[in-house]
C-alpha positions as CSV (number, residue, x, y, z in Angstrom):
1,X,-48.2,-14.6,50.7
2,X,-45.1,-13.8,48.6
3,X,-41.4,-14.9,50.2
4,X,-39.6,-11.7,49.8
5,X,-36.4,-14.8,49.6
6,X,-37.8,-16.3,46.7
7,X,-35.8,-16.2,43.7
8,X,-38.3,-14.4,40.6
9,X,-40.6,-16.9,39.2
10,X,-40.5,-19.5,42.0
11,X,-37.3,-21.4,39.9
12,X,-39.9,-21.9,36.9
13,X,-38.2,-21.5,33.5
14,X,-39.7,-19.4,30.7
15,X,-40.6,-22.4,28.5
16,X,-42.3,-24.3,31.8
17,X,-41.0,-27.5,32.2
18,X,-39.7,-28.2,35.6
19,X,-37.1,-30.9,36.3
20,X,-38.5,-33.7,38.1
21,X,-35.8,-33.5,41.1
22,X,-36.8,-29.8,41.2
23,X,-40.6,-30.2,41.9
24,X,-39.6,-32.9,44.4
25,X,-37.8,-30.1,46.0
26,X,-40.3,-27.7,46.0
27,X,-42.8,-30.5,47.5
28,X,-40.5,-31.1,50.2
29,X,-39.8,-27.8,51.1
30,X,-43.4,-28.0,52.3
31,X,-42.9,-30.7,54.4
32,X,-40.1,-29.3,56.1
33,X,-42.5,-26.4,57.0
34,X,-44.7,-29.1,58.4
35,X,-42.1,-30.7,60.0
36,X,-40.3,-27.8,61.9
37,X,-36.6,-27.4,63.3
38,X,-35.3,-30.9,64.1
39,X,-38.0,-33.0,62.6
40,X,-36.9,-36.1,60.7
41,X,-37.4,-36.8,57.4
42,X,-38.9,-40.1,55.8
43,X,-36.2,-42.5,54.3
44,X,-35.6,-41.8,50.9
45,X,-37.1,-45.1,49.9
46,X,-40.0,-43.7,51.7
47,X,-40.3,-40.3,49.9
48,X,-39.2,-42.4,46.6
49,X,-42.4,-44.0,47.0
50,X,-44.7,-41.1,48.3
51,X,-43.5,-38.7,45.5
52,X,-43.5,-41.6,42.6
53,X,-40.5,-40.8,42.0
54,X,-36.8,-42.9,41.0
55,X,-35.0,-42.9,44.6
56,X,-32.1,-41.1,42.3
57,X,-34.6,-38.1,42.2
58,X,-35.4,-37.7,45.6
59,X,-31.4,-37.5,46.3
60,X,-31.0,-34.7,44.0
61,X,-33.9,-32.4,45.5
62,X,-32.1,-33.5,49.4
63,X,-28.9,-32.6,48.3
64,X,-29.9,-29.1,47.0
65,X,-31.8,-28.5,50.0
66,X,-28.8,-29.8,52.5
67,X,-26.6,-27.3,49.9
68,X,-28.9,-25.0,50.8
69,X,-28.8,-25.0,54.3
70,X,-32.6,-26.0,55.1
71,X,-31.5,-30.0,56.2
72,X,-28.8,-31.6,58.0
73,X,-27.5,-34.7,58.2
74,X,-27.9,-36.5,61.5
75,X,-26.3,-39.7,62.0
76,X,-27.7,-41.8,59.4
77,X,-30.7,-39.8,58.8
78,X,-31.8,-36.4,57.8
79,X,-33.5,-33.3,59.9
80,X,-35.0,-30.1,59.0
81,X,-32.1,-27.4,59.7
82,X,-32.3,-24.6,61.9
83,X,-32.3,-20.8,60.5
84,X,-28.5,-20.0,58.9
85,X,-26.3,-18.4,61.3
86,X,-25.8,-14.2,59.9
87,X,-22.3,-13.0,60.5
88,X,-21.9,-9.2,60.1
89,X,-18.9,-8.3,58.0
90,X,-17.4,-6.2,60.8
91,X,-14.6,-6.0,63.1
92,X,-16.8,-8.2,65.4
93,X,-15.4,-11.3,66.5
94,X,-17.0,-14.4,65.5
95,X,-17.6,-15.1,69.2
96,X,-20.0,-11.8,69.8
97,X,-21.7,-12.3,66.4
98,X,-22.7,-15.9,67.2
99,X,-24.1,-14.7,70.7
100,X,-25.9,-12.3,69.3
101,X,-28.7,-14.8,67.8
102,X,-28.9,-16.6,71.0
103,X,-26.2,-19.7,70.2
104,X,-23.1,-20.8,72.6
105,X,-19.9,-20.1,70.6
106,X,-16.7,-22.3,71.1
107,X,-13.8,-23.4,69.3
108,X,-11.6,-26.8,69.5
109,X,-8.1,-26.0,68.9
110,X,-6.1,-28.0,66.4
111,X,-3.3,-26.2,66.5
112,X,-0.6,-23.6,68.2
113,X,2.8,-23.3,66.9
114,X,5.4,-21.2,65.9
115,X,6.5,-20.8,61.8
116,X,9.1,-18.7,59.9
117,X,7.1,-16.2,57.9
118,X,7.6,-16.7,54.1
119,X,7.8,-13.8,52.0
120,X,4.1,-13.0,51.3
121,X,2.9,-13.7,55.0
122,X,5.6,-11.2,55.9
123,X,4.1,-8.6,53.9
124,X,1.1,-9.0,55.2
125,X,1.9,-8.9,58.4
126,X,4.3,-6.3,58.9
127,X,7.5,-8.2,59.4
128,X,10.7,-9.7,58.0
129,X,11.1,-12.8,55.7
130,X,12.0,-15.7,58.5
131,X,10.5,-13.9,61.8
132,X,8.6,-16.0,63.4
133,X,5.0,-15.9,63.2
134,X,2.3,-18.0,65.2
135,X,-0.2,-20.0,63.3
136,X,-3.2,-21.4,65.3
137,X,-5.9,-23.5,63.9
138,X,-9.3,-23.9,65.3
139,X,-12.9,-25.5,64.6
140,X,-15.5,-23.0,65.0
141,X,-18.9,-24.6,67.0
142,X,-22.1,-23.0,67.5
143,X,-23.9,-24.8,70.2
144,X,-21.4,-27.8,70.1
145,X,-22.2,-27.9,65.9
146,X,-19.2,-27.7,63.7
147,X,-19.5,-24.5,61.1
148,X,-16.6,-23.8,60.8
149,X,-12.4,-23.6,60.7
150,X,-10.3,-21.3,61.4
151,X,-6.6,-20.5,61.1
152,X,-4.5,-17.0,62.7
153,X,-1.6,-15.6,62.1
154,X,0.5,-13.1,64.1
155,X,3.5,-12.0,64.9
156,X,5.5,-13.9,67.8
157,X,7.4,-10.7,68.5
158,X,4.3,-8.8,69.4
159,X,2.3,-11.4,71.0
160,X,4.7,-13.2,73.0
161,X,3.0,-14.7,75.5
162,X,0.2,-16.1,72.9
163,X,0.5,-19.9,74.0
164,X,0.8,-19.2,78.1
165,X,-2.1,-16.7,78.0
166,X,-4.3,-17.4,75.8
167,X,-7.2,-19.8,76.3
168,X,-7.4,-21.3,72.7
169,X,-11.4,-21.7,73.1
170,X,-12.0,-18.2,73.7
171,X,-11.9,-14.7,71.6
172,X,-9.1,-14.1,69.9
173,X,-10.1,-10.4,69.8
174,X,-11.0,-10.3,73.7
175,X,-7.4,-11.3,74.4
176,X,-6.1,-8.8,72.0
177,X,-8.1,-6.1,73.7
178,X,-8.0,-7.4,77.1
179,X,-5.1,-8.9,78.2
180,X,-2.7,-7.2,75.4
181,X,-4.3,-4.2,75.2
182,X,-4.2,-3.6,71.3
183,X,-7.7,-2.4,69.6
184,X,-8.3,-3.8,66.1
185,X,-9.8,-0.1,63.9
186,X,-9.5,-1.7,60.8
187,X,-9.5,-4.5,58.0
188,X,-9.1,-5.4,54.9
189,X,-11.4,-8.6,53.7
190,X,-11.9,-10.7,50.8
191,X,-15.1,-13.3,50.4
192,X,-14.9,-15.8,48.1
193,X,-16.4,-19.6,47.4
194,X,-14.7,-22.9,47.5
195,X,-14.8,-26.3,47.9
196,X,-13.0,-28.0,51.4
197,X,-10.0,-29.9,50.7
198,X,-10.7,-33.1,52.1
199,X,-8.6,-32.5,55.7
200,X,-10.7,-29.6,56.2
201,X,-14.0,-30.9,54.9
202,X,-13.0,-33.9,58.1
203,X,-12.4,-31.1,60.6
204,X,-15.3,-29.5,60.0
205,X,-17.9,-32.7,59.4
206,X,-18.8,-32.0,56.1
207,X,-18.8,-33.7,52.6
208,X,-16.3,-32.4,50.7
209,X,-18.8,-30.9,47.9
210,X,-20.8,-28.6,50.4
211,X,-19.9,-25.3,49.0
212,X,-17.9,-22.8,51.7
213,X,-17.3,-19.3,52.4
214,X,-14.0,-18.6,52.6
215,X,-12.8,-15.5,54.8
216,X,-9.4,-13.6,54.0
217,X,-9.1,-10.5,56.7
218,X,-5.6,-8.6,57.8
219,X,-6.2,-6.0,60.7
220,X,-4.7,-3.3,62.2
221,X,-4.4,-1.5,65.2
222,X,-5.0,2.0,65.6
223,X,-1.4,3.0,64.8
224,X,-2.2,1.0,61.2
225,X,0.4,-2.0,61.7
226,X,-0.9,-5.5,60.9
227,X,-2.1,-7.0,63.4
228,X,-3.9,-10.9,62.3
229,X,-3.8,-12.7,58.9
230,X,-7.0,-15.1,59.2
231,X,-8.2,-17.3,57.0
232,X,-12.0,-18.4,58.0
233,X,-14.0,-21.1,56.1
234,X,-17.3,-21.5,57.1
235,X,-20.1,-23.8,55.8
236,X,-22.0,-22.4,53.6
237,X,-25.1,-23.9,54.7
238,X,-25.0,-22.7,57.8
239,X,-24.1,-18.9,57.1
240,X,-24.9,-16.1,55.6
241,X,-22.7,-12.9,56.2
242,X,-24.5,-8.9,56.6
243,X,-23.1,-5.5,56.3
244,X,-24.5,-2.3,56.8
245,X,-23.9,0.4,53.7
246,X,-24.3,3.9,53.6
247,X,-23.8,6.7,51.1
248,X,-20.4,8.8,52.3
């Protein structure tokens, strides 16, 4: 049967010859199948010397399949990873869209506090250079696994009461709508890919060359004033990101 995910060809280049890391891959994709969610993997001296194969080789294939999203590191070993979380690009928060697929969402907080707004952040946000602005940081978990970090920004002026009320492990958007009574309508977002700096790569648990997906979002109310400036980096072997397009 053909996997629709595939890329064309199965990886194979025209003229045929395979890299030697890369058919170790494809061999141990098999055995992950074998293996199922959780299932540990064999040392690499182990798969070194089932494959016949430099142990240099086997941690080529491993890293492209943890890149990849299809292992995980566990303590000192290695496990076949779950399926990749899918996060619609929507004014969903993150909390409905990881409850959606069955996980427990939480978030740690790092930090809450108050900044003066520099220029651009003012702009963005719909207020003068120097008003204060809140900035809070927080680690994104899906069933108690770091995926993710996090950071907010809004206006102290319109959400006053931010660090009294809010409960810094819950929705972000359930407060706004809740307890402030503001309704996000729209957004603005840009996706891109980067590399963790190594403070964020520590907060979230990851090496620092695991590629991420890196979130920039400003929303508004219904009235059209700014009403969050988040920045969202999530692992990118642990999400994927969906939309739903239509022709107008």
């Amino acid at each position: 049967m053909t996997d629709h995910r595939a890329p064309i060809r199965s990886g194979v280049p025209e003229h045929g010859r395979v890299p030697k890391y890369y058919a170790v891959k494809t061999r141990l994709e098999a055995v992950l199948d074998e293996l199922g969610e959780g299932g540990s993997l064999p040392t690499e001296r182990e798969l070194a010397a089932t494959f016949e194969v430099a142990r240099e080789t086997v941690r080529l294939a491993l890293r492209e399949l943890l890149i990849q999203g299809r292992v995980r590191r566990k303590g000192r070993g290695t496990v076949v990873a779950g399926p990749k979380l899918e996060q619609p690009l929507s004014l969903a928060s993150y909390t409905e869209g990881v409850r959606r697929q069955g996980r427990v969402p939480s978030r740690t907080l790092i930090t809450l506090e108050r900044l003066a707004a520099d220029p651009v952040l003012a702009r963005e946000l719909g207020v003068s250079d120097g008003d204060e602005v809140w900035h809070m940081e927080r680690v994104l978990l899906a069933d108690d696994e770091r995926v993710g970090l996090e950071s907010t920004y809004s206006s102290v002026a319109r959400l006053p009461d931010l660090e009294r009320d809010f409960a810094p492990d819950s929705s972000f958007y359930a407060y706004l709508r809740d307890r402030v009574g503001v309704e996000l309508v729209s957004a603005d977002e840009r996706i891109e890919t980067v590399l963790a700096t190594p403070r964020e790569a520590l907060l979230i648990g990851t090496p620092p060359a695991l590629p991420m997906l890196l979130l920039h979002r400003t929303s508004r109310d219904a009235g059209g004033a700014p009403i969050e400036r988040v920045r969202s980096l999530y692992r990118g072997d642990r999400f994927s990101f969906t939309t739903q397009m239509s022709k107008q």
